[in-house]
N, CA, C and O atoms as a MOPAC input file, in Angstrom:
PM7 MOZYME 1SCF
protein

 N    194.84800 1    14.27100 1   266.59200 1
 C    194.55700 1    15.40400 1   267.45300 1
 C    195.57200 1    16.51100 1   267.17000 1
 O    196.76600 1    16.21700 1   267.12400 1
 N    195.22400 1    17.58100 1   267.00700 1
 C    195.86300 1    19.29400 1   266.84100 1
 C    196.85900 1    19.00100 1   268.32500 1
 O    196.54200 1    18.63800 1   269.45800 1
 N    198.45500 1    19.42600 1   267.56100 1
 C    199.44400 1    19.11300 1   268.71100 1
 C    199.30900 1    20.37700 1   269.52500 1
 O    199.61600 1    20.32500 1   270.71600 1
 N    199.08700 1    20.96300 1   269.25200 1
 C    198.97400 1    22.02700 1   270.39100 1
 C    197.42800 1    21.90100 1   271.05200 1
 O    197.53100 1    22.63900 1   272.03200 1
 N    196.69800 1    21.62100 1   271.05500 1
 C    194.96500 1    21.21800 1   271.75000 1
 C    196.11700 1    19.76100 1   272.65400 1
 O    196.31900 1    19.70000 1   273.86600 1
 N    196.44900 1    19.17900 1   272.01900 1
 C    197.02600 1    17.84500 1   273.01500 1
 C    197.90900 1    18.39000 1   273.85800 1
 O    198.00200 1    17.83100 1   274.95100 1
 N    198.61300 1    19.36200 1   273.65300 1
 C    199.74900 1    19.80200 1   274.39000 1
 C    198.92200 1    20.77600 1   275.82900 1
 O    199.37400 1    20.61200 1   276.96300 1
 N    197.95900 1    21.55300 1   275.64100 1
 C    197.14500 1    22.11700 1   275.78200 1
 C    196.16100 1    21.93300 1   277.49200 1
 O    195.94700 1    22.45600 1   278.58600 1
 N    195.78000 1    20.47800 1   276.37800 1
 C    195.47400 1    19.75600 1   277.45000 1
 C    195.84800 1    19.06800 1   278.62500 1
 O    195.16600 1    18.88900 1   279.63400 1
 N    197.27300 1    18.61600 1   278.33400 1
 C    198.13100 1    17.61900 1   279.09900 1
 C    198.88300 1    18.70100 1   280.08100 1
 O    199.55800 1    18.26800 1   281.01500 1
 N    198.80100 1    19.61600 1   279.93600 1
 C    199.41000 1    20.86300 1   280.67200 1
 C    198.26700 1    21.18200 1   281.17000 1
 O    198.65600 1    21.15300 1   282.33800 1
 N    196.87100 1    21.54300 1   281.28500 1
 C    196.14700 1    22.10200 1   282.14200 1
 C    195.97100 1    20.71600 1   283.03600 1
 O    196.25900 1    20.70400 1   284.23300 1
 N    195.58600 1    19.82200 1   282.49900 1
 C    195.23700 1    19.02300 1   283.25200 1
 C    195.97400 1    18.49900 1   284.21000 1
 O    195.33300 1    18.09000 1   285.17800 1
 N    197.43600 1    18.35000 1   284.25600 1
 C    198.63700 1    18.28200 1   285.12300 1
 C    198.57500 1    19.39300 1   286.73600 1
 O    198.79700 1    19.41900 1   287.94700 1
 N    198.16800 1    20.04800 1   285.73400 1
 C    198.26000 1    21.57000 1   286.78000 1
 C    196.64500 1    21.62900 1   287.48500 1
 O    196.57300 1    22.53100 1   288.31800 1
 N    195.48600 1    20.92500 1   287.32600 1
 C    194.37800 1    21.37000 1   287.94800 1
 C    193.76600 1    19.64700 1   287.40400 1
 O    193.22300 1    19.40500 1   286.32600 1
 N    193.99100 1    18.89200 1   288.24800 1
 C    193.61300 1    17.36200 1   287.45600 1
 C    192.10400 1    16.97900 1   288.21000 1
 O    191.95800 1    15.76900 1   288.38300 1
 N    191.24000 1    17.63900 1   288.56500 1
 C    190.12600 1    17.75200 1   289.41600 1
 C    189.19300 1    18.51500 1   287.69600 1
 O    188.11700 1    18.25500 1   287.15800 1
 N    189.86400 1    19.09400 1   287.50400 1
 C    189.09200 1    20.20600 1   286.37100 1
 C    187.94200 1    19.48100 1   285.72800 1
 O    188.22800 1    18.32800 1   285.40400 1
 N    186.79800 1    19.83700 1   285.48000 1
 C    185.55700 1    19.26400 1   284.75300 1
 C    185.66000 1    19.55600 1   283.20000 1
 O    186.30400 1    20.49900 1   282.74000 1
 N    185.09200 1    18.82000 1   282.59700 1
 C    185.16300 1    18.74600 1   281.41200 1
 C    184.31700 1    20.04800 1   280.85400 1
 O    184.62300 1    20.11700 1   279.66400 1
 N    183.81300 1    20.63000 1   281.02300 1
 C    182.94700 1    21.86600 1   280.90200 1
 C    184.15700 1    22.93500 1   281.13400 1
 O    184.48500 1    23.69900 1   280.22600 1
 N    184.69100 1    22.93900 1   282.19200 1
 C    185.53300 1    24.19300 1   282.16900 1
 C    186.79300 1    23.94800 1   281.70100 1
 O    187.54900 1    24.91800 1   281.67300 1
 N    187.35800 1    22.50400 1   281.18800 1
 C    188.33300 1    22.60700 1   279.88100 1
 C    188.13600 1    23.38200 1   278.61300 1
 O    188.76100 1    24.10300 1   277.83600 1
 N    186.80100 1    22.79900 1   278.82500 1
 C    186.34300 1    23.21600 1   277.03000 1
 C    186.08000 1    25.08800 1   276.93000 1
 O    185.91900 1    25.80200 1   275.94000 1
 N    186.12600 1    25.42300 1   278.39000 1
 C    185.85800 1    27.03300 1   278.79500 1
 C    187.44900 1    27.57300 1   278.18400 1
 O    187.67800 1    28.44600 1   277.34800 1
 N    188.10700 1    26.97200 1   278.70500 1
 C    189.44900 1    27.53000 1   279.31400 1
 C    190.11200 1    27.36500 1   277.72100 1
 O    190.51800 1    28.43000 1   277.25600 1
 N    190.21800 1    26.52300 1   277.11000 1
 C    190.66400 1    25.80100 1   276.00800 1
 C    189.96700 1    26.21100 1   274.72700 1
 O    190.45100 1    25.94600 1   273.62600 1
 N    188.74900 1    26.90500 1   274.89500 1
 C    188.05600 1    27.60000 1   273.68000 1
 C    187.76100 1    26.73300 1   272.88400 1
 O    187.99600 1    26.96200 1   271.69700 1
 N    187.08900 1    25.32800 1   273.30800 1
 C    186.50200 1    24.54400 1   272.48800 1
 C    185.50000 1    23.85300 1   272.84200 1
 O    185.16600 1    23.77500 1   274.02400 1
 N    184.90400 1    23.28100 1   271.93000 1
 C    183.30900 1    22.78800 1   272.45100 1
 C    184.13700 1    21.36400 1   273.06100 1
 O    185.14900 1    20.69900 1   272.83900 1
 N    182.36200 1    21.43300 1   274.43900 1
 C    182.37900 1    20.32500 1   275.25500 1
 C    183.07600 1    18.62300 1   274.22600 1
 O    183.95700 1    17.77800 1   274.39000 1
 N    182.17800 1    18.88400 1   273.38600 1
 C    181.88400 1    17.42900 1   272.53500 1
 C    183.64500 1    16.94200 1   272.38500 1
 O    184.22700 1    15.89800 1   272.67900 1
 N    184.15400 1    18.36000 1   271.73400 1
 C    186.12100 1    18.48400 1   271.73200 1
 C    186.76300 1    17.37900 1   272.66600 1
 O    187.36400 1    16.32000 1   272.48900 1
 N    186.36400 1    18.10400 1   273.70100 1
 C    187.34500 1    17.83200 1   275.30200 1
 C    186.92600 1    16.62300 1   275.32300 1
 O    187.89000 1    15.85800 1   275.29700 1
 N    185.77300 1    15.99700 1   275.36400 1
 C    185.16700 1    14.45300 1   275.89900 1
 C    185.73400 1    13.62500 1   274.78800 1
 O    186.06200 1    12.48800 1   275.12700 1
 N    185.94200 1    13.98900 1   273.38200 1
 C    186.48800 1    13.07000 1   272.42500 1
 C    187.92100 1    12.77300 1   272.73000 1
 O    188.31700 1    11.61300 1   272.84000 1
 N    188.92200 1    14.10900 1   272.90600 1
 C    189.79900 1    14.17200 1   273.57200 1
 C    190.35200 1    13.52600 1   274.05900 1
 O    191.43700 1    13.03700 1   273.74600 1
 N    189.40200 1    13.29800 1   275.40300 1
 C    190.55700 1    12.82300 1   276.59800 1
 C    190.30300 1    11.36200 1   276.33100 1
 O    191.33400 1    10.69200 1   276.38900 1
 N    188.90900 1    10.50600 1   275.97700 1
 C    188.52500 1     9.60000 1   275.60300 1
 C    190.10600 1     8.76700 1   275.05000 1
 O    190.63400 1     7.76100 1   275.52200 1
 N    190.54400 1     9.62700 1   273.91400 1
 C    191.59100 1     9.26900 1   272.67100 1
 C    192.74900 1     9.84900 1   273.86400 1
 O    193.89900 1     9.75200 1   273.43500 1
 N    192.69400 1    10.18700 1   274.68300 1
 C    194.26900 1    10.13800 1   275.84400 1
 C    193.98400 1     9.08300 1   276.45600 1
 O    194.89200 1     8.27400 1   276.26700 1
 N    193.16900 1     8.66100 1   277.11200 1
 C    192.86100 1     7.88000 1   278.26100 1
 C    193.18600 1     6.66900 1   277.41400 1
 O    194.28300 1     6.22200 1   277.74900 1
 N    192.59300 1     5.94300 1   276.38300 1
 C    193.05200 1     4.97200 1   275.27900 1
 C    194.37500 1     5.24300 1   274.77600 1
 O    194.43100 1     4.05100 1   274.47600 1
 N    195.47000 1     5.67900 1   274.40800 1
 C    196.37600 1     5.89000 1   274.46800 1
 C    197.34100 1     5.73500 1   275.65100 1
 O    198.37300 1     5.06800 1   275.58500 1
 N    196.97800 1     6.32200 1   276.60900 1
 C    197.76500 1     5.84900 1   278.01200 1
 C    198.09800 1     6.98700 1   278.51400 1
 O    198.69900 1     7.02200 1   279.58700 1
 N    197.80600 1     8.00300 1   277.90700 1
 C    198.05300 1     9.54200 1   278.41600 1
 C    197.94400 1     9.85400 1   279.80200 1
 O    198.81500 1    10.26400 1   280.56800 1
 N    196.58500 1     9.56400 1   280.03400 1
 C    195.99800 1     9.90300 1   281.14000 1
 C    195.41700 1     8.83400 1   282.16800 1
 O    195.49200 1     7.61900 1   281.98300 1
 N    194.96400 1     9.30000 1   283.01800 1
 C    193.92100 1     8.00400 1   283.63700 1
 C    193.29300 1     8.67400 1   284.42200 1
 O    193.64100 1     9.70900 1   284.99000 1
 N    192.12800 1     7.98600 1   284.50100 1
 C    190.63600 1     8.27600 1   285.16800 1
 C    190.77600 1     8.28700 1   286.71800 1
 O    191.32900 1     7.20700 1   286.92900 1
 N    190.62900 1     8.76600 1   287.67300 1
 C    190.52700 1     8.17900 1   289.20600 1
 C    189.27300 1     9.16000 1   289.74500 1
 O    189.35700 1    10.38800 1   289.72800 1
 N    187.96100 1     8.33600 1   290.28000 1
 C    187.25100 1     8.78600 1   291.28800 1
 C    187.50100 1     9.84700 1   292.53700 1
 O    188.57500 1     9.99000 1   293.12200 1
 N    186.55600 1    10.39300 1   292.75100 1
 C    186.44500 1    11.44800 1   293.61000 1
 C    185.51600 1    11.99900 1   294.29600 1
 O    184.92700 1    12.64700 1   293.43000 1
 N    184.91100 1    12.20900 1   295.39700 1
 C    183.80400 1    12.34000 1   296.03100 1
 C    183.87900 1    14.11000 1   296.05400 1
 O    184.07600 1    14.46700 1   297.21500 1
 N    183.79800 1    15.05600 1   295.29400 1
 C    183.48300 1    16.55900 1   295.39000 1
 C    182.34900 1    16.83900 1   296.63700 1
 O    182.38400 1    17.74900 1   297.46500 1
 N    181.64900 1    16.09000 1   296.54000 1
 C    180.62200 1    16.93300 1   297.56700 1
 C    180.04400 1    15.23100 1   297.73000 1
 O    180.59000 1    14.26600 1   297.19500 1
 N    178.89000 1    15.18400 1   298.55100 1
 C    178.43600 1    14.14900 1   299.17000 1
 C    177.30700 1    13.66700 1   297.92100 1
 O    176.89300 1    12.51000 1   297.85500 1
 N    176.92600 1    14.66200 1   297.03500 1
 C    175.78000 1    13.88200 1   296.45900 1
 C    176.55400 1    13.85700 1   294.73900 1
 O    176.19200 1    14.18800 1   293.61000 1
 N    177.40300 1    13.44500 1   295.17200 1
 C    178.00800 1    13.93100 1   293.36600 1
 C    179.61100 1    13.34200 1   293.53400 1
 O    180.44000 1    13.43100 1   294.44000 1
 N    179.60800 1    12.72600 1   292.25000 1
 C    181.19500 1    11.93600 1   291.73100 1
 C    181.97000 1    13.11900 1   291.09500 1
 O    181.37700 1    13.94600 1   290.40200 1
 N    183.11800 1    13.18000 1   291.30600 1
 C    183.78500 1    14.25000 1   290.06800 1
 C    185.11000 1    13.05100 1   289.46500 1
 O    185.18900 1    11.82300 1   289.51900 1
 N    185.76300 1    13.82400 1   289.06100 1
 C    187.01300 1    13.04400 1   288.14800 1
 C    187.91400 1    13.71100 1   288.67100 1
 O    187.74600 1    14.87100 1   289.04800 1
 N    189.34700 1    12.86800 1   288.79700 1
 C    190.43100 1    13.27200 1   288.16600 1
 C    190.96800 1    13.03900 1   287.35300 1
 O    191.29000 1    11.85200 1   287.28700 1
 N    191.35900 1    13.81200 1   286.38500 1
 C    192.40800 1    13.11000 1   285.14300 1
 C    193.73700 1    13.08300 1   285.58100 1
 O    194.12900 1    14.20400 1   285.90300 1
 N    194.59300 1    12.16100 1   285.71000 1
 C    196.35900 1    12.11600 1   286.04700 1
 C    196.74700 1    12.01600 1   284.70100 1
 O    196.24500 1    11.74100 1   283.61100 1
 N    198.20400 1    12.45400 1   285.35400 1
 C    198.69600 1    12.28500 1   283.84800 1
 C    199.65600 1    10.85500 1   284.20500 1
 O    200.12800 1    10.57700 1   285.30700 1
 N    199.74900 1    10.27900 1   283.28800 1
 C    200.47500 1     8.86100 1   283.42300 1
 C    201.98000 1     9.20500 1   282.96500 1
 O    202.38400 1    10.25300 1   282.46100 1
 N    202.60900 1     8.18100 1   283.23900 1
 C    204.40900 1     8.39700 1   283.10400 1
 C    204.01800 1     8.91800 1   281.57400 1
 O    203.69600 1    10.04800 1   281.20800 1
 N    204.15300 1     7.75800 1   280.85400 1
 C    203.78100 1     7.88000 1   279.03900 1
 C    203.08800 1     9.23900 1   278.61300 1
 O    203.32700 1     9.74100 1   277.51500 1
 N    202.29700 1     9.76300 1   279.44300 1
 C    201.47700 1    11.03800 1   279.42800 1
 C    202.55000 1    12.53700 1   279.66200 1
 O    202.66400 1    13.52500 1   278.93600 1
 N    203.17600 1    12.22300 1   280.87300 1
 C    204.51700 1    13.11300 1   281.35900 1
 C    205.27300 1    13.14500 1   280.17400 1
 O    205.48200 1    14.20800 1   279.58900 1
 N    205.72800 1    11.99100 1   279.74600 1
 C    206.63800 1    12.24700 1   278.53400 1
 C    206.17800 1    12.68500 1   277.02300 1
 O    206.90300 1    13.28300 1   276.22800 1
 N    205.23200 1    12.39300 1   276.85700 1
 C    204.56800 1    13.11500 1   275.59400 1
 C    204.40600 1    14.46000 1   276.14200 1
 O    204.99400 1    15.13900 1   275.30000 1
 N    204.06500 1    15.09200 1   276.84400 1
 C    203.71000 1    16.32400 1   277.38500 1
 C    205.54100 1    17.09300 1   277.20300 1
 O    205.96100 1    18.22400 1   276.95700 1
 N    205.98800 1    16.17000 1   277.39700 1
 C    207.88000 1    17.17000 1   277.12300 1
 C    207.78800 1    17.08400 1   275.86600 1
 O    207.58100 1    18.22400 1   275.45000 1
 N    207.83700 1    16.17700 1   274.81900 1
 C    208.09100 1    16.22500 1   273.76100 1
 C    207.20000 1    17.47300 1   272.93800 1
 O    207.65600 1    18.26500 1   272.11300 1
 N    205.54800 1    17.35600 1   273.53100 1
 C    205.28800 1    18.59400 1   272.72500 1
 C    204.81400 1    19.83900 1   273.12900 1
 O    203.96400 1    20.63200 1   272.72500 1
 N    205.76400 1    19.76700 1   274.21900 1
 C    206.52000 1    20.99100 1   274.78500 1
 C    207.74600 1    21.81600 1   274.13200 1
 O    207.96700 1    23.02600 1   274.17700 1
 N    208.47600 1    20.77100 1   273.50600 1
 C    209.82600 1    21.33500 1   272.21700 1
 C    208.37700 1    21.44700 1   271.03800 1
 O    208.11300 1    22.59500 1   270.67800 1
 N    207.74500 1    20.63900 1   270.63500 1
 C    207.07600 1    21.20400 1   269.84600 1
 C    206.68100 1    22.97200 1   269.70000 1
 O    207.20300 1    23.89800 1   269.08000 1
 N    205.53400 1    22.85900 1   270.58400 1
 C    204.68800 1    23.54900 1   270.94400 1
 C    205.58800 1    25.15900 1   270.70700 1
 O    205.46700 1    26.07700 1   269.89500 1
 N    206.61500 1    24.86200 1   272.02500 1
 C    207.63500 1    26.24700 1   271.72300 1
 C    208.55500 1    26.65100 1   270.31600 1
 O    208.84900 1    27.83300 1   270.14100 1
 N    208.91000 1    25.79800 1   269.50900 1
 C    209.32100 1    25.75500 1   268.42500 1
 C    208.83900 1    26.33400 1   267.08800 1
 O    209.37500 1    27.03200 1   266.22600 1
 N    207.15400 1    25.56700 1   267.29700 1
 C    206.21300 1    26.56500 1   266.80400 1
 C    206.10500 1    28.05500 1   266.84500 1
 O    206.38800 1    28.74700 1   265.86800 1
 N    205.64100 1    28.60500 1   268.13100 1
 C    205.46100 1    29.80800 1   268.54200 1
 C    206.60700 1    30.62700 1   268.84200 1
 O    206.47500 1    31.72400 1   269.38600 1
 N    208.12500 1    29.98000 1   268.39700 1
 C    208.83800 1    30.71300 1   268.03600 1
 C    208.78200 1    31.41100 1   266.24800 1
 O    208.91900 1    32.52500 1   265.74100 1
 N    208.49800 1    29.99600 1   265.75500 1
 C    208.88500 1    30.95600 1   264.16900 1
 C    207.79800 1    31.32600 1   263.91300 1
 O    207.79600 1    31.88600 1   262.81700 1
 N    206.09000 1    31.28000 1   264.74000 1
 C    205.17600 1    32.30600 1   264.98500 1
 C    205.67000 1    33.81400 1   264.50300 1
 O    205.34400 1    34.62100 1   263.63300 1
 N    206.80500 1    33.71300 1   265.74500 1
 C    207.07100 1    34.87200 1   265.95200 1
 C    207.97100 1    35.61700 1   265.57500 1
 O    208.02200 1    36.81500 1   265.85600 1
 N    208.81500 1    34.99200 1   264.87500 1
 C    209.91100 1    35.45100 1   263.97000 1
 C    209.03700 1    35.76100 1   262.60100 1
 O    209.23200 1    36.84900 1   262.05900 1
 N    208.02600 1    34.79200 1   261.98900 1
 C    207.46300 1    35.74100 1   260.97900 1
 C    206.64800 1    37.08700 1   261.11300 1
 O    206.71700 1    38.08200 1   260.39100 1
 N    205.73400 1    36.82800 1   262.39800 1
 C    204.96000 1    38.50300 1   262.63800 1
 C    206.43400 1    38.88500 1   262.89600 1
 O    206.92300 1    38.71600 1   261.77900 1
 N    207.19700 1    39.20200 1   263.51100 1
 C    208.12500 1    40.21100 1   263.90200 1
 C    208.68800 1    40.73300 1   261.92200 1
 O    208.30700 1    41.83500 1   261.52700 1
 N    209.18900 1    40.20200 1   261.34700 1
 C    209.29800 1    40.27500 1   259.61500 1
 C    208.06200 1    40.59100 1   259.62300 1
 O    207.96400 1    41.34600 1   260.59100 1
 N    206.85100 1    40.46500 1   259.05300 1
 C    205.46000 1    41.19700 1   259.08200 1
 C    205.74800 1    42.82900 1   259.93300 1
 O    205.91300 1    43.89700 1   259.34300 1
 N    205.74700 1    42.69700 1   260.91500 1
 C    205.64900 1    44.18300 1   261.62700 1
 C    206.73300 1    45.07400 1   260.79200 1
 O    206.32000 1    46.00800 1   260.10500 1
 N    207.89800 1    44.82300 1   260.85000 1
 C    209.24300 1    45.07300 1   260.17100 1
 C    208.97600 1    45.82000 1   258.69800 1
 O    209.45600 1    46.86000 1   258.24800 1
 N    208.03300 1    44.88600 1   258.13400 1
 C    208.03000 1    45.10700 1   256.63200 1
 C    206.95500 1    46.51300 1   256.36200 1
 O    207.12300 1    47.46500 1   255.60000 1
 N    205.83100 1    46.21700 1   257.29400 1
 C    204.77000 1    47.09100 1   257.40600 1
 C    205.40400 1    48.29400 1   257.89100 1
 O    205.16700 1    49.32900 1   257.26700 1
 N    206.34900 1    48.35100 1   259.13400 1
 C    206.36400 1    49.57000 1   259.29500 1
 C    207.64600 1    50.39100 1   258.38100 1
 O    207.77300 1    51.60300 1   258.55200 1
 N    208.63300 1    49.60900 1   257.35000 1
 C    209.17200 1    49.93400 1   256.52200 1
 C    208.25300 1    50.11200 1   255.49800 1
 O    209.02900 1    50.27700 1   254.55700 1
 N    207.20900 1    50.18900 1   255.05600 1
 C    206.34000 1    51.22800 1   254.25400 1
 C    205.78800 1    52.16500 1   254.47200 1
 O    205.25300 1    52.88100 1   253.62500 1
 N    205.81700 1    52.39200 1   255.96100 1
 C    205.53800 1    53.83500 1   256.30600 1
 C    206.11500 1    54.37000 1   256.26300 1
 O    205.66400 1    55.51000 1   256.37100 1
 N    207.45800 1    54.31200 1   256.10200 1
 C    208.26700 1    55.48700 1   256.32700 1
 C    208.55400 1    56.26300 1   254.82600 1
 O    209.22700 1    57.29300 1   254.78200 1

């Protein structure tokens, strides 16, 4: 799984663990089929876990939790994640730099 889509996930889902699998895949800019393979490969892993929920009277919803093992992968690619989108950003910033040293 793409460490940032895992990272992605384990952070929305922490923060809104009711969320439907339809409006992950909204929020997250990826198809449904994505998110359900996904969490499938968290939930087997130990990431996450499943718990029941009565939303309304004629209908089940989910929660996804995040599990201890889940909490701690979620820090680790959290140093990821930011580490990345630092030297993101140290190369556009060199990109911008270079570009606008040919305008002049």
């Amino acid at each position: 799984m793409n460490p940032d889509l895992h990272f992605k996930l384990l952070k929305t889902i922490e923060s809104k663990p009711s969320i439907s699998q339809r409006e992950l895949a909204k929020e997250l800019g990826v198809s449904l089929g994505s998110v359900n393979y996904c969490l499938k490969a968290l939930i087997e892993i130990g990431h996450i876990k499943l718990s029941n929920f009565n939303s309304n009277p004629n209908k089940i919803g989910y929660l996804y939790l995040l599990t201890k093992k889940g909490l701690m992968e979620k820090a680790v690619l959290t140093v990821g994640f930011l580490n990345r989108k630092k030297l993101e950003y140290e190369a556009l910033k060199k990109e911008i730099e270079s570009i606008q040293n040919t305008m002049k």
